[in-house]
ZANUKE-974920 format. One record per residue (C-alpha): residue in one letter; y, z, x. Coordinates in steps of 0.02 Angstrom, whole numbers. Each point is the difference from the previous one (the first is absolute). Example, Ala and Ser with C-alpha at 12.3 -4.5 7.8 and 13.67 -1.06 7.14 Angstrom:
! residues 2
+----+--------+--------+--------+
| aa |      y |      z |      x |
+----+--------+--------+--------+
|  A |   -225 |    390 |    615 |
|  S |    172 |    -33 |     69 |
+----+--------+--------+--------+
! end
This chain:
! residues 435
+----+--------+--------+--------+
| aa |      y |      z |      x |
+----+--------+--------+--------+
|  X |      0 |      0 |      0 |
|  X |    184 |    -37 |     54 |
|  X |    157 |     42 |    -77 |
|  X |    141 |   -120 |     60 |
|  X |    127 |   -103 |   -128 |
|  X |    -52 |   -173 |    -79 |
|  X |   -187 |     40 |     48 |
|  X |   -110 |    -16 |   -154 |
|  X |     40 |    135 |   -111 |
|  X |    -61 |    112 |   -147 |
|  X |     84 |    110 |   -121 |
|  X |    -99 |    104 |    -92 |
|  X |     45 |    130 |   -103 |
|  X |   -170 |    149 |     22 |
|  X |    141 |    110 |     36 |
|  X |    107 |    -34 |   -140 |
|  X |      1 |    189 |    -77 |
|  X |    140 |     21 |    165 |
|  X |    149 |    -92 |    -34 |
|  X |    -26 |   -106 |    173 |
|  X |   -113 |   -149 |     16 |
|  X |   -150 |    -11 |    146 |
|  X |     46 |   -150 |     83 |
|  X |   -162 |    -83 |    105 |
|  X |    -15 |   -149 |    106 |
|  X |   -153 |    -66 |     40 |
|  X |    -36 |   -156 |     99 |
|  X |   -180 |    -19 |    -57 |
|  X |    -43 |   -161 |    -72 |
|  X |    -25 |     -8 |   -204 |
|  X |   -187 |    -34 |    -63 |
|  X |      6 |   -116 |   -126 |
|  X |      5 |     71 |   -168 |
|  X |   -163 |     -4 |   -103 |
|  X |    -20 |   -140 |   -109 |
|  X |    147 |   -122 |     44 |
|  X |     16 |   -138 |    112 |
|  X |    128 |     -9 |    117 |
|  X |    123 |   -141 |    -30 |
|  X |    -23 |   -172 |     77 |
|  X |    101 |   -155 |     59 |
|  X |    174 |      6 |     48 |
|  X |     98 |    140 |    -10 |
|  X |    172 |     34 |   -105 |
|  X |    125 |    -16 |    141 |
|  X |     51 |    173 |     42 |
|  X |    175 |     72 |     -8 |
|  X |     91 |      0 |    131 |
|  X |      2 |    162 |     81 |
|  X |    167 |     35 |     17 |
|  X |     19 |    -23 |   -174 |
|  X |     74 |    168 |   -115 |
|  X |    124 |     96 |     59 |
|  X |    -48 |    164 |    109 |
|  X |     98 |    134 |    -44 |
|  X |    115 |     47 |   -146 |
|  X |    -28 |    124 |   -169 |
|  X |   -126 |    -58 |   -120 |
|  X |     47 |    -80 |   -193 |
|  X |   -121 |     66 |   -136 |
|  X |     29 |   -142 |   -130 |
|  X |    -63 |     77 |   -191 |
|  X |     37 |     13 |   -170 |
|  X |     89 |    171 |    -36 |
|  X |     64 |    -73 |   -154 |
|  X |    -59 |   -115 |   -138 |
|  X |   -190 |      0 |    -80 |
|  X |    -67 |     25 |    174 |
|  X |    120 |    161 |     46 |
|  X |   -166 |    120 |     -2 |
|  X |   -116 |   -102 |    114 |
|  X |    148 |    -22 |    120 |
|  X |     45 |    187 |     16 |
|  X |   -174 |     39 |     38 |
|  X |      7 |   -144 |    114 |
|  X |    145 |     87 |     96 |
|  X |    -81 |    169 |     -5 |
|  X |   -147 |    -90 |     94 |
|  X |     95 |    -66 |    133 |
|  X |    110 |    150 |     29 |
|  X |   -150 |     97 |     11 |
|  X |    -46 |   -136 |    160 |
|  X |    155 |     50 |     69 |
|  X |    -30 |    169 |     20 |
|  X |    -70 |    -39 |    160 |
|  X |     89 |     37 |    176 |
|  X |    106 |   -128 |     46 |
|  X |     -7 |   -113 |   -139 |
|  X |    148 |   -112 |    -27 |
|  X |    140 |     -4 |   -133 |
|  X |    -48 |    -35 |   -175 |
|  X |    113 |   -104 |   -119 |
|  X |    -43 |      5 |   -176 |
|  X |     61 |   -135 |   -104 |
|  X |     -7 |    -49 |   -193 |
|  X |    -74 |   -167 |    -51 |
|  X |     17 |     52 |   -175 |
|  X |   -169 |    -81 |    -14 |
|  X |     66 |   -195 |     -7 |
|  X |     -3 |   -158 |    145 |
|  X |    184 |      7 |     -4 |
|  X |     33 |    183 |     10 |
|  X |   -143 |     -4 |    158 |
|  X |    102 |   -144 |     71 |
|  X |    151 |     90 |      3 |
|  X |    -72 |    160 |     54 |
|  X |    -70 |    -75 |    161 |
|  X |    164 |    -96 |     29 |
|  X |     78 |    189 |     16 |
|  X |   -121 |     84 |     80 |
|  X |      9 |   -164 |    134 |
|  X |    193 |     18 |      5 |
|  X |    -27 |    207 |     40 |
|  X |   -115 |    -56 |    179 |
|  X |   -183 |     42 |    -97 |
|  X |   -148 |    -62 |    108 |
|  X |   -119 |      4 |    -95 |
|  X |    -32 |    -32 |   -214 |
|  X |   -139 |     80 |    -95 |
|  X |    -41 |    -51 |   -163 |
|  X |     80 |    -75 |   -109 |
|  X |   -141 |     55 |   -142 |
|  X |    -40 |   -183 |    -84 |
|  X |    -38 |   -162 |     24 |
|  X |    148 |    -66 |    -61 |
|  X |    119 |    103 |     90 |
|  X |    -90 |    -24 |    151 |
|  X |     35 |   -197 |     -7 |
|  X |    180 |     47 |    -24 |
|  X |      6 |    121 |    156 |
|  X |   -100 |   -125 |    126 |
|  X |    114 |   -119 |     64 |
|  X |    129 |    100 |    -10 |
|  X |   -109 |    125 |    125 |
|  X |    -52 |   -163 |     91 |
|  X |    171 |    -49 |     24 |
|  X |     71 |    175 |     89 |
|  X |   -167 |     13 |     92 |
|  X |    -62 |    148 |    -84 |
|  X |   -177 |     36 |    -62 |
|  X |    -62 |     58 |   -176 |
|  X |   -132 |    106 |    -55 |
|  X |    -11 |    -45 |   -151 |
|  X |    -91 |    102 |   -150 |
|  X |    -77 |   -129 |   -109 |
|  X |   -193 |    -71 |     22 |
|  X |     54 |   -194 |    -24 |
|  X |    -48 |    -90 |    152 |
|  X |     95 |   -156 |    -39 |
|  X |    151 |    100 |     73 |
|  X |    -71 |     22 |    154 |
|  X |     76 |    -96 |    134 |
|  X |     42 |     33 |    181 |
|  X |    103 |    182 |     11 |
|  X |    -37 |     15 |   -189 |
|  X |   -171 |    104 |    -25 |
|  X |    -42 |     57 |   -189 |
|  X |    -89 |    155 |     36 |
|  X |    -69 |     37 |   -170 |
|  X |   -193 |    -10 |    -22 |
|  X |    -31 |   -180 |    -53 |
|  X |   -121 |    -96 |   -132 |
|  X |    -40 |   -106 |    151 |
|  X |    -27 |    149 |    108 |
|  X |   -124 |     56 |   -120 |
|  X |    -76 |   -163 |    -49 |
|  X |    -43 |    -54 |    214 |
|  X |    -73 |    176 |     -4 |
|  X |   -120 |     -9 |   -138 |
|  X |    -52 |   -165 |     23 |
|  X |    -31 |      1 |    185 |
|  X |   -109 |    169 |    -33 |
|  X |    -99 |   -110 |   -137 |
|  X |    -31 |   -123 |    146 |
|  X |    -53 |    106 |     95 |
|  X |   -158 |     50 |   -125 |
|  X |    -29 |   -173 |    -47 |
|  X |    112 |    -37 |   -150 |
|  X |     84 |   -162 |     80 |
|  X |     20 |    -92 |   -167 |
|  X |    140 |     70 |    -88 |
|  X |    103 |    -64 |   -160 |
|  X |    124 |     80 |    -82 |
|  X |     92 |     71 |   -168 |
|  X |    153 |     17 |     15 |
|  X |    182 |     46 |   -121 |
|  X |    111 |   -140 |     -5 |
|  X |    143 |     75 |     61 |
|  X |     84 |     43 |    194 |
|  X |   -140 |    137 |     33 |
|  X |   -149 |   -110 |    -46 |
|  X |     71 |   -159 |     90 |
|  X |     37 |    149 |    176 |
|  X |   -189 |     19 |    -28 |
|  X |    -41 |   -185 |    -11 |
|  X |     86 |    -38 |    113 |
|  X |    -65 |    138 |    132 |
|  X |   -175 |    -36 |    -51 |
|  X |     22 |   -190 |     38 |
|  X |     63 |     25 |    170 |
|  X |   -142 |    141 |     27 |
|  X |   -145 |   -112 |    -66 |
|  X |     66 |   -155 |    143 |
|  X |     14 |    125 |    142 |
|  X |   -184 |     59 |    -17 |
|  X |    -63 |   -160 |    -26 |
|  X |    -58 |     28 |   -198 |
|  X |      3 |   -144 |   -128 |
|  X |    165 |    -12 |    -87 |
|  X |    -10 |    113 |   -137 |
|  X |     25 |    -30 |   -181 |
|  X |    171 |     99 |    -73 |
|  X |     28 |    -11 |   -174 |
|  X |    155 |     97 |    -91 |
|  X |     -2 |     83 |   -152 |
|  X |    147 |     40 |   -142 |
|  X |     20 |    159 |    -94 |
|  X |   -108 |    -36 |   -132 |
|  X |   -157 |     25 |    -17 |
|  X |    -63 |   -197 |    -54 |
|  X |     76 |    -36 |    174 |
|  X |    -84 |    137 |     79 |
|  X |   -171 |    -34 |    -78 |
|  X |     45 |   -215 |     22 |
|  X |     27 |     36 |    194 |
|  X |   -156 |    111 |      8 |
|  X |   -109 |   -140 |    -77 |
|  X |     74 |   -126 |    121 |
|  X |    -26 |     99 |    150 |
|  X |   -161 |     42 |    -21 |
|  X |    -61 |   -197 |    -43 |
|  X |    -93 |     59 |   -161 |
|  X |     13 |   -161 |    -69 |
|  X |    -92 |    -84 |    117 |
|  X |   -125 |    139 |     61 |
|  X |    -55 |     98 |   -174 |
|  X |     93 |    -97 |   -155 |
|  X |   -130 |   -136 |      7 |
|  X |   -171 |    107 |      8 |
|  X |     99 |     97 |   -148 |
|  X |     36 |   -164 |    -98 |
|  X |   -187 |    -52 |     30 |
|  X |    -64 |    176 |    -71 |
|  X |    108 |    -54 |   -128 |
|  X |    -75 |   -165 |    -18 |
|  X |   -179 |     44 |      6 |
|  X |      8 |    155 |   -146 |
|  X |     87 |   -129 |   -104 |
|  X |   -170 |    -98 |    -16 |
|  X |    -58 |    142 |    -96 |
|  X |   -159 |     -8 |     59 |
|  X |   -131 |     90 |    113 |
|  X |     37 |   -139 |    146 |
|  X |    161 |     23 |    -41 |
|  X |    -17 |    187 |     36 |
|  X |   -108 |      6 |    129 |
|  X |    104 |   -127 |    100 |
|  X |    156 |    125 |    -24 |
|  X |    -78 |    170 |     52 |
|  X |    -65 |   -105 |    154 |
|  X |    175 |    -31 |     35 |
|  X |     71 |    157 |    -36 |
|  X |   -109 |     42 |    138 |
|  X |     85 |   -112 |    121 |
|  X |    123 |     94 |    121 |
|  X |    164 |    -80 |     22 |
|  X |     68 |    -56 |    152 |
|  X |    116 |    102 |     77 |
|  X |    186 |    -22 |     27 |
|  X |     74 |   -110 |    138 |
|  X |     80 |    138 |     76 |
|  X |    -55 |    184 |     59 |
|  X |    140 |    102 |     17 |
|  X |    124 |     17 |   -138 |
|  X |    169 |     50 |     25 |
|  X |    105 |     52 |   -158 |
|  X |    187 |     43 |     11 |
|  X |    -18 |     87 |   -187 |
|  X |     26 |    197 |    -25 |
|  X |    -33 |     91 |   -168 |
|  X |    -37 |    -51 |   -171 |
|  X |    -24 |   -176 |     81 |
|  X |    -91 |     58 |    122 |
|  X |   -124 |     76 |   -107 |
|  X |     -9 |   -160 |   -106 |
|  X |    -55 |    -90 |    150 |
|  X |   -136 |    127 |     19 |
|  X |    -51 |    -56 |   -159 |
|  X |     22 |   -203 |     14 |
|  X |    -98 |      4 |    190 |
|  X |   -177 |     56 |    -75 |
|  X |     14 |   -129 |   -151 |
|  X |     20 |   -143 |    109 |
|  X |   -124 |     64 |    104 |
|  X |    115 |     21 |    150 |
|  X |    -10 |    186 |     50 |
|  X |    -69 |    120 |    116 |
|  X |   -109 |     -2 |    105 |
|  X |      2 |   -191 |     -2 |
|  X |    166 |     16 |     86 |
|  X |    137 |    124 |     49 |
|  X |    161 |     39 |    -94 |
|  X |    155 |     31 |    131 |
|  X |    161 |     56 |    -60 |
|  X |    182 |     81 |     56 |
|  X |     37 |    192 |     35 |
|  X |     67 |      6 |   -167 |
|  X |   -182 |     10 |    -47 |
|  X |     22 |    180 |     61 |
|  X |     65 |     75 |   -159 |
|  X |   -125 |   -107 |   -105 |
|  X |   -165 |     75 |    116 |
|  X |    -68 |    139 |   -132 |
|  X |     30 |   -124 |   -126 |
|  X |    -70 |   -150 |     79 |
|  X |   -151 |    126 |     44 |
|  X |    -52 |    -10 |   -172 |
|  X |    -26 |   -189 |    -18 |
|  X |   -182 |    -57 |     76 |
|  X |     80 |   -177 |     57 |
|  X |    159 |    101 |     80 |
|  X |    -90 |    139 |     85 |
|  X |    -38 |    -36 |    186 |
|  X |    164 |   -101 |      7 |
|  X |     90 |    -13 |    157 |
|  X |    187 |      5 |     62 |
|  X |    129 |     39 |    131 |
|  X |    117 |    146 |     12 |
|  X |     94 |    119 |    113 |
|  X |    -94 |    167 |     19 |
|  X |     96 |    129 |   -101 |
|  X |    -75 |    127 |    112 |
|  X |     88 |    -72 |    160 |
|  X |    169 |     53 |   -103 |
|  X |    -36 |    183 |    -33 |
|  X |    109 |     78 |    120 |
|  X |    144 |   -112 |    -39 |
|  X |    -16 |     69 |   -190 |
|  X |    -27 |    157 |     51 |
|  X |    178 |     -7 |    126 |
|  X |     94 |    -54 |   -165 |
|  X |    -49 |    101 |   -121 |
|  X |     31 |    158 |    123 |
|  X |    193 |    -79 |     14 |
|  X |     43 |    -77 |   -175 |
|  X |   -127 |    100 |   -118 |
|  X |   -117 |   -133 |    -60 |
|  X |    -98 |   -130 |     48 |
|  X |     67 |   -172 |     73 |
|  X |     30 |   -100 |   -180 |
|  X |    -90 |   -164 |     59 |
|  X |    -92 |    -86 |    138 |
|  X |    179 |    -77 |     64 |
|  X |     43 |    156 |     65 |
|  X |   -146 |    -11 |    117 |
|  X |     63 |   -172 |     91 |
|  X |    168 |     94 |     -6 |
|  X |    -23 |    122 |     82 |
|  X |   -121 |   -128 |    142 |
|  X |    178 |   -119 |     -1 |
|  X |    102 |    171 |     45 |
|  X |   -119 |     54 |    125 |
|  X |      2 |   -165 |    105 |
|  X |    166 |    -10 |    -15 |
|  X |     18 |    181 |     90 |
|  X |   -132 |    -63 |    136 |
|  X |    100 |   -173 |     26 |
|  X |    139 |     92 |     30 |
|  X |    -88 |     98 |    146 |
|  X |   -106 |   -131 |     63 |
|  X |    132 |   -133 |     43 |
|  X |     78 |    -44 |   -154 |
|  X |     -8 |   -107 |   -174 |
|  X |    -55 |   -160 |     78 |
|  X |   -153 |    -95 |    -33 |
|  X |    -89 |     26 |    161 |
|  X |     -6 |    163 |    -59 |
|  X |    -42 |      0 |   -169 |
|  X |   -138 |   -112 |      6 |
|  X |   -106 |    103 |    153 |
|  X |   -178 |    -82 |    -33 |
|  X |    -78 |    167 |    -15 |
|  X |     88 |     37 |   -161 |
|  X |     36 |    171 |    -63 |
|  X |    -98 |    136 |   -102 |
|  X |    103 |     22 |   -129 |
|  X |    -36 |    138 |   -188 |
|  X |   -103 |   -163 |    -58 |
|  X |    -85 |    -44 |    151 |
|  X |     -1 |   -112 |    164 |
|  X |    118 |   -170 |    -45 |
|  X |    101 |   -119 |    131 |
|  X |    134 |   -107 |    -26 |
|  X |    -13 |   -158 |     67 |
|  X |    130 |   -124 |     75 |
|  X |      9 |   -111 |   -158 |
|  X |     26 |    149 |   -140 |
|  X |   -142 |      4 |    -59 |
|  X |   -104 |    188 |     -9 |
|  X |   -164 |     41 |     54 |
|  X |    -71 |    130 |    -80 |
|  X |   -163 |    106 |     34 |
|  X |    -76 |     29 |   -180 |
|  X |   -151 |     95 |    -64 |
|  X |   -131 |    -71 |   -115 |
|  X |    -59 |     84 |   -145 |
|  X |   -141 |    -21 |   -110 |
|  X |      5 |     57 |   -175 |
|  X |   -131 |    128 |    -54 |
|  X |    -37 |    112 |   -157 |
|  X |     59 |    167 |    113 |
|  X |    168 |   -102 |     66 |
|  X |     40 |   -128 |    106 |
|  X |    -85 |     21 |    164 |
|  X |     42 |    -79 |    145 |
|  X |   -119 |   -124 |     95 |
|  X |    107 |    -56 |    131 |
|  X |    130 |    134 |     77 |
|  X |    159 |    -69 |     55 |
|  X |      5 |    -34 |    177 |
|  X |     97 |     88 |    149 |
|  X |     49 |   -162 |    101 |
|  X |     61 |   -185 |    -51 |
|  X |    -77 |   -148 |     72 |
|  X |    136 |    -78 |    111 |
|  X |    124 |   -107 |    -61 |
|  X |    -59 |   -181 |     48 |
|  X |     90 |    -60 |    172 |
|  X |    123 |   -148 |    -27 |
|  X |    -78 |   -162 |     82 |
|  X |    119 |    -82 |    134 |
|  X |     72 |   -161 |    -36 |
|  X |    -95 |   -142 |     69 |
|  X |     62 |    -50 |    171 |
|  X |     44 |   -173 |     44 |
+----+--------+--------+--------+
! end
């Protein structure tokens, strides 16, 4: 072990009950994480290193007003309680009143006052608004939201993603031999994140491209894609329509020709993994559609997002849902962080933002010791241990993230697949061709 500046770093947060942070550095090279490839072909080009400023105080951009007011004070409470630690830097809190244009002006300020560094803003939305803005002063964001189409170079969205989740969960499926998958997903930005994820996911491991099919809110959409996805039509609606056939000779041939049919298995699906972006009452109706066209467990595997989480005892209850898979942060890893804030504010942190809040605040305090706000480094390739777990941020924006997988089971979820300690290294940039 060494412990010098810009070496690869770790944050992590075991001693979080104190109100300083155990900063480590370890030079040791990262195993690759369970279940996941590591990236191929050529690499994003990196940022330059000089990029983001090295000293200055620190803008908090949330909501303190508007609908959002609540989830931004607790947001602020989370990163204060980051900058309890020695020598952390400045902190400048200012209103976005929840809108683009009242982020936009907000990080104009906090520019024109010498910040160095931006966390949040909270959404999507505002985060567009704040970029180029950030981009164009040569300041970094932290933002709050989980959309990766903001990421971009000195822009990383550090919330835990639906393709985060979706690489996870299908890579462990891979893994155990599920290498087929298809998907059911909502037709709206969250199930076209997932599609999108699990199309990029399926090419890098080599699976066929898999079959994504979008449902509406109601239920003859739901139970239309369903149908579709599973290729009924062509696999069991034609032994049914010969049953059919044959009992309408009303006759012992007839009959006899039926029951023999009856008898006749039909084929499975074209896929073996399933992944479904639904949660609740559709979720359960899905449990219900799978088994009639003969497209359920244990013919193949249903995958699904960490918002399966608060469906589990439910889900547990449904033969053709239990045993189902998906990716999440631990919530055990966070336990002291909880524990910290309820001991300073009284109650428990409102909302899993709070958690990448307080991660945001607590690299900013250890960029601010360790050379400064710039890119070289924020995006160490050893990553940081953060109240969710190990993640990096890589040169182009985008998050990696190491998730747990969970299987769910009549006496809870239970996980299968522990989130890992170490990232595999970011891929190396290839060298332009010489001449």
């Amino acid at each position: 072990m060494s412990h010098r500046a810009l070496t690869p770093l770790r944050l992590t947060l075991a001693t979080v009950a104190a109100t300083s942070l155990l900063l480590s550095s370890c030079t040791e090279p990262a195993p690759t994480l369970p279940g996941v490839t590591p990236a191929t072909g050529i690499a994003p080009p990196p940022a330059a290193p000089d990029s983001g400023r090295t000293s200055g105080p620190v803008a908090l951009l949330v909501p303190l007003s508007g609908p959002l007011a609540a989830i931004g004070q607790s947001i602020e409470q989370s990163v204060k309680l980051a900058f309890t630690a020695p020598g952390a830097p400045a902190l400048d809190v200012r209103d976005t009143g929840g809108t683009p244009q009242g982020a936009a002006a907000a990080a104009q300020a906090a520019i024109a006052a010498g910040d160095g560094l931006i966390l949040g803003p909270l959404t999507k939305n505002d985060t567009q608004a704040v970029a180029p803005i950030a981009h164009a002063a040569n300041v970094n964001v932290l933002a709050f939201t989980n959309d990766e189409t903001v990421a971009a170079p000195g822009v990383w969205p550090l919330g835990v993603s639906p393709g985060q989740q979706v690489r996870r969960v299908v890579s462990y499926a891979a893994d155990h031999g599920r290498t087929r998958t298809a998907a059911i997903l909502p037709e709206n930005a969250y199930g076209r994140l997932m599609g999108s994820a699990l199309q990029a996911q399926a090419q890098q491991l080599g699976e066929p491209s898999p079959q994504i099919s979008y449902f509406g809110s109601s239920f003859s959409s739901l139970t239309q894609t369903v149908r579709s996805v599973s290729d009924f039509d062509s696999r069991g609606a034609g032994i049914e329509a010969r049953i059919r056939a044959a009992r309408a000779e009303d006759n012992e041939a007839g009959r006899i020709a039926a029951a023999k049919l009856e008898r006749q298995p039909i084929p499975p699906p074209p896929f073996d993994a399933l992944l479904v972006g639904a949660t609740g009452e559709q979720l359960a109706e899905i449990g219900t559609l799978l088994p009639y066209y003969e497209a359920a467990p244990p013919q193949i595997q249903l995958l699904g997002p960490a918002l399966w989480a608060r469906d589990a005892t439910a889900m547990a209850s449904h033969d053709s849902l239990r045993g189902a898979l998906y990716a999440a942060r631990d919530p055990s890893l966070g336990v002291g962080f909880q524990q910290k804030f309820q001991s300073v504010y009284g109650n428990p942190p409102p909302s899993s933002v709070d958690n990448v809040a307080f991660d945001a605040g607590a690299i900013a305090v250890l960029a601010a010791r360790e050379g400064g706000f710039t890119a070289e480094t924020l995006t160490n390739p050893t990553g940081f241990s953060g109240t969710d777990g190990v993640f990096r941020l890589d040169a182009d924006g985008h998050v990696q993230r190491g998730l747990a997988v969970f299987k769910v089971e009549p006496g809870g979820p239970q996980i299968v697949s522990p989130a890992p300690s170490d990232l595999p290294p970011p891929p190396a940039a290839v060298a332009p061709p010489t001449s």
